[in-house]
C-alpha positions as CSV (number, residue, x, y, z in Angstrom):
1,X,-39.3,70.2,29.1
2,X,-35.5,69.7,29.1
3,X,-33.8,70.1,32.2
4,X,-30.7,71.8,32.7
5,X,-28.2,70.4,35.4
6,X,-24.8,72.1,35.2
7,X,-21.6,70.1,36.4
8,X,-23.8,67.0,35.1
9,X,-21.3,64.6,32.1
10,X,-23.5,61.5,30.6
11,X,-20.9,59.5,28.9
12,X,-21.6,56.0,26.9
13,X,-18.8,53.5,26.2
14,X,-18.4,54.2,22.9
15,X,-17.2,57.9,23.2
16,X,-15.2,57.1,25.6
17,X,-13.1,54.6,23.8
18,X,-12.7,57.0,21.4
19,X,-10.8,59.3,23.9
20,X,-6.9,59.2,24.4
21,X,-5.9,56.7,26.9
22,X,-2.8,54.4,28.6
23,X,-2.3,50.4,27.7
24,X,-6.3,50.1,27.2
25,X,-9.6,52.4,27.9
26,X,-9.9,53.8,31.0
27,X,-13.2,55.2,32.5
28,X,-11.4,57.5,35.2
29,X,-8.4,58.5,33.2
30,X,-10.7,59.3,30.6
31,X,-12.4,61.7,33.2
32,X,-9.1,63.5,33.9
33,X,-9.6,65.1,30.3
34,X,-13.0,67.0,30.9
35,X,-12.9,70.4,32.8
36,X,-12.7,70.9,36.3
37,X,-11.5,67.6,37.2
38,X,-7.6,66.7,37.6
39,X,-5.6,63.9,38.2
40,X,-4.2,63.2,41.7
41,X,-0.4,62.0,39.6
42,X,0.8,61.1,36.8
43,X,0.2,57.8,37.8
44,X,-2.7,57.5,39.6
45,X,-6.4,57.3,38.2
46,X,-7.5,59.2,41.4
47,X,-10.0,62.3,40.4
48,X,-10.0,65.1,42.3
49,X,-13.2,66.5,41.2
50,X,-13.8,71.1,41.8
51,X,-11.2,70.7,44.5
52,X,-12.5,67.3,46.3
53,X,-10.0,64.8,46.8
54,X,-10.5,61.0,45.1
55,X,-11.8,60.1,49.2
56,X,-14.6,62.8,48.7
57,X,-15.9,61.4,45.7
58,X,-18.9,58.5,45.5
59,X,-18.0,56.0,43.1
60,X,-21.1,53.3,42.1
61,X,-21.4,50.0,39.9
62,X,-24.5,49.3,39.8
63,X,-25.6,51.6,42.3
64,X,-23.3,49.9,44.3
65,X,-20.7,51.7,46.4
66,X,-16.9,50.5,45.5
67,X,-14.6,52.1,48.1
68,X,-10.9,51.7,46.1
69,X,-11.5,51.0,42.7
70,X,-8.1,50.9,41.6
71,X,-5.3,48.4,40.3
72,X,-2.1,49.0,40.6
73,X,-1.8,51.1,43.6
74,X,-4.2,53.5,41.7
75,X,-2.6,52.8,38.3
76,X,-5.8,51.7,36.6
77,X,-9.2,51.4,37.5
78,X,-11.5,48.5,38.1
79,X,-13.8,49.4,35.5
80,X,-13.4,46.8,32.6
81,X,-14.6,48.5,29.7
82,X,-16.1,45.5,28.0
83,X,-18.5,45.2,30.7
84,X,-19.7,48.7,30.9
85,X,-22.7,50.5,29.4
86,X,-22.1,53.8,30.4
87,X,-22.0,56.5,33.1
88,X,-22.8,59.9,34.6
89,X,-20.7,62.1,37.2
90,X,-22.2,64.9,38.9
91,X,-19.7,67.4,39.8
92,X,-21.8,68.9,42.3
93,X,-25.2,70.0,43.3
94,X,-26.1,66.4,42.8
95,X,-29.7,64.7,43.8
96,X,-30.0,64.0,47.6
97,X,-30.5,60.1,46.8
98,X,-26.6,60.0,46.2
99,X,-25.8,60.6,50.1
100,X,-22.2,60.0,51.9
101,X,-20.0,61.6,49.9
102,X,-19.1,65.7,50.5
103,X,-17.7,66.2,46.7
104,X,-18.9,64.5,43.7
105,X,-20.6,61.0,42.3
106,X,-19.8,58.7,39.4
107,X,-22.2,56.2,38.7
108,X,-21.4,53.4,36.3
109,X,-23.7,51.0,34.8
110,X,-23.0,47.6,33.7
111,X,-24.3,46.5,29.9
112,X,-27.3,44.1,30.2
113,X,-26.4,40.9,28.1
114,X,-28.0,40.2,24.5
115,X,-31.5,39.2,24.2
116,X,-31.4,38.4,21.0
117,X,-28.6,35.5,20.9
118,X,-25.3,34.2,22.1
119,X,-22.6,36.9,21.7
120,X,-18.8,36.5,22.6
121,X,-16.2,39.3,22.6
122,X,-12.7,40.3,23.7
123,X,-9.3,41.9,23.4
124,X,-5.9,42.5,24.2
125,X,-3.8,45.6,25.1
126,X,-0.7,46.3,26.7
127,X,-1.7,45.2,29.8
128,X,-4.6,42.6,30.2
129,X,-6.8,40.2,28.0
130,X,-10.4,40.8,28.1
131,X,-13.2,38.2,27.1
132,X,-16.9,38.9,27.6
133,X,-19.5,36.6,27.0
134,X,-23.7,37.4,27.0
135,X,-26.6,36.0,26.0
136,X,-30.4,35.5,26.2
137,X,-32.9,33.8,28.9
138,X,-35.9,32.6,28.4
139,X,-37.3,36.3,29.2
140,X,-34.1,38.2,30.5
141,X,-30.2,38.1,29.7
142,X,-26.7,37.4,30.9
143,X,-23.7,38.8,30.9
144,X,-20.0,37.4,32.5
145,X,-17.1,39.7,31.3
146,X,-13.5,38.7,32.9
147,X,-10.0,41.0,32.7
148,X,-6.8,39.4,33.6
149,X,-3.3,41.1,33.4
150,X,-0.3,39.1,32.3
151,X,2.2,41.5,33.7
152,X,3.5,38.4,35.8
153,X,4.6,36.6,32.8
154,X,6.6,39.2,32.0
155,X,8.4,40.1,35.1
156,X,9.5,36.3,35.3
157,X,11.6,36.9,32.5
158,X,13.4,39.7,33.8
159,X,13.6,37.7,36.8
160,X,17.5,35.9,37.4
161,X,19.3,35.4,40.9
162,X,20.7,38.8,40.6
163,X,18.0,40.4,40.0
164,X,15.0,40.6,42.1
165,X,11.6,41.3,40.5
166,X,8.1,41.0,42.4
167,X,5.4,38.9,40.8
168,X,2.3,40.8,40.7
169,X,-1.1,40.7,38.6
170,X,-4.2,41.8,39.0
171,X,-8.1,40.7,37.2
172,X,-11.4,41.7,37.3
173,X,-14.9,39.7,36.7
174,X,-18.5,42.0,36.1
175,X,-21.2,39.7,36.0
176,X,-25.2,40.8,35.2
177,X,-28.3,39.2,35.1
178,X,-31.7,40.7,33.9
179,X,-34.9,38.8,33.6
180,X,-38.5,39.5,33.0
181,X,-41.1,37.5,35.9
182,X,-43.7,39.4,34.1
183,X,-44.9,42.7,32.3
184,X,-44.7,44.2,36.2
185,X,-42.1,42.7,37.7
186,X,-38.1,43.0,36.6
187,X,-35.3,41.5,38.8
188,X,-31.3,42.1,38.2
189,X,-29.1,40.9,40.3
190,X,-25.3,42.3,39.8
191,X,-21.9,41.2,41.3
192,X,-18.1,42.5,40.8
193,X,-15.1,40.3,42.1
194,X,-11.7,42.2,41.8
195,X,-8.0,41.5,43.5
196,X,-4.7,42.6,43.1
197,X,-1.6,40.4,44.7
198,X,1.3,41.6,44.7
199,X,4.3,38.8,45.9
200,X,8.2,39.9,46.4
201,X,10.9,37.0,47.8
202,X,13.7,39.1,49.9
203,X,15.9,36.0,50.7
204,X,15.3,32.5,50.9
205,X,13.7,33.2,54.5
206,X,12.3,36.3,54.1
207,X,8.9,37.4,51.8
208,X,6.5,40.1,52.0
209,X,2.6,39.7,50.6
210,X,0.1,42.6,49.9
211,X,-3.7,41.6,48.5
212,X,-6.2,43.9,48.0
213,X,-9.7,44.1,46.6
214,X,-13.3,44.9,46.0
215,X,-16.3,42.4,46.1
216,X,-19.6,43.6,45.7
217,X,-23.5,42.2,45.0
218,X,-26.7,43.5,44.5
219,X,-29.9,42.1,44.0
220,X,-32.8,44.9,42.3
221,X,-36.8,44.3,42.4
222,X,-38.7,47.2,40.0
223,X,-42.4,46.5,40.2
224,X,-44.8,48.4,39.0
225,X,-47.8,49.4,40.7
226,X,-50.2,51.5,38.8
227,X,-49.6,53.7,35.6
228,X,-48.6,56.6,38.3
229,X,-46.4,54.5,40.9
230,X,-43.7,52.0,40.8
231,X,-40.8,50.8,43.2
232,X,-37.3,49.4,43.2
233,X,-36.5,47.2,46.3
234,X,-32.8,46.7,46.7
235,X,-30.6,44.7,48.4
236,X,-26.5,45.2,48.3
237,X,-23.4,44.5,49.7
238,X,-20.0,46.1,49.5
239,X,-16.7,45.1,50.7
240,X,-13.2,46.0,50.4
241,X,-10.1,44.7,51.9
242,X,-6.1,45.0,52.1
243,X,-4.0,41.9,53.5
244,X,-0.5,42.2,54.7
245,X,1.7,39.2,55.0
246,X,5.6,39.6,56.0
């Protein structure tokens, strides 16, 4: 029997990067295109979701919560799109086991890694260079995917004693690991590390500093118990932080 959940969007990565998009695919700009969601700017990746504000709206990786997952001051989102299987947005109505939020929930899953052999990938945009890299375990997979802008590079080069340009950059690193104890027993532990600094010299005395970013880990048990009952333990942690130095 299907199921019908309205204000429910499944997406997988390859649809997505098939949609229109700024300087490299983008998960919540892509989102911006689907009905009855809207962009907070022009510039920001913020969703405001049936009237909810981006603040109103649960974003997971991983089933774990990520409270600003932007770069850029809300330019582009942390979501490398290498390292992402797919996702799914409730607009409303959604299950009770997605608490906290009063609007919406995007859930985003990271790939598992190749169990059948060694498998490198990456790219460059406008922006960043990816590189991913996954393989197999003895009865499980890996995966380590890293995104680093090279914005700095260029700003130095517009850079002179008249001029005064920031240095700034941002990068992101997904990592996944899957493995198999036994035909009832399944472990995954999951981690995201993701900064942004942003570095302007006034004068020769005088400099301002802001850093910002998400860390996050989670650690999944699924055992199964009987053919009619199974159980995920979980442990996770989520933190996010913004440093001021003048």
């Amino acid at each position: 029997e299907k199921r019908i959940q309205p204000g429910f969007v499944e997406l997988e990565m390859a649809k997505i990067r098939e949609m229109p998009s700024i300087g490299e695919t983008d998960i919540l700009r892509t989102l911006h295109l689907l009905p009855g969601i809207q962009a907070a700017s022009d510039i920001s990746s913020g969703l405001y979701i049936r009237g909810g504000g981006p603040d109103q709206t649960l974003i997971l990786l991983d089933q774990i919560p990520l409270y600003n997952p932007s770069h850029a001051f809300g330019f582009f989102s942390t979501f490398n799109p290498d390292a992402i299987r797919d996702m799914s947005l409730h607009k409303g109505a959604y299950p009770a086991k997605y608490g906290g939020r009063l609007g919406s929930v995007l859930d985003v899953h990271n790939k598992d890694g190749n169990r059948k052999g060694f498998d490198a990938s990456g790219g460059v945009s406008l922006i960043a260079a990816r590189l991913t890299l996954e393989g197999p375990t003895k009865k499980g997979s890996w995966m380590v995917s890293g995104r680093r802008t090279y914005i700095d590079p260029l700003l130095s080069l517009i850079r002179n004693d008249s001029t005064d340009v920031p240095t700034y950059y941002f990068y992101d690193l997904n990592t996944k690991i899957t493995q198999d104890f036994s035909n009832n027993d399944k472990v995954q532990i999951s981690g995201y590390f993701g900064r942004d600094d942003l570095n302007f010299d006034i004068d020769t005395d005088a400099f301002f500093n802001i850093r910002w970013g998400n860390t996050a880990f989670s650690g999944k048990w699924t055992h199964v118990f009987s053919p009619a009952l199974y159980g995920n333990f979980m442990v996770a942690r989520s933190k996010y932080f913004s440093k001021t130095e003048l």
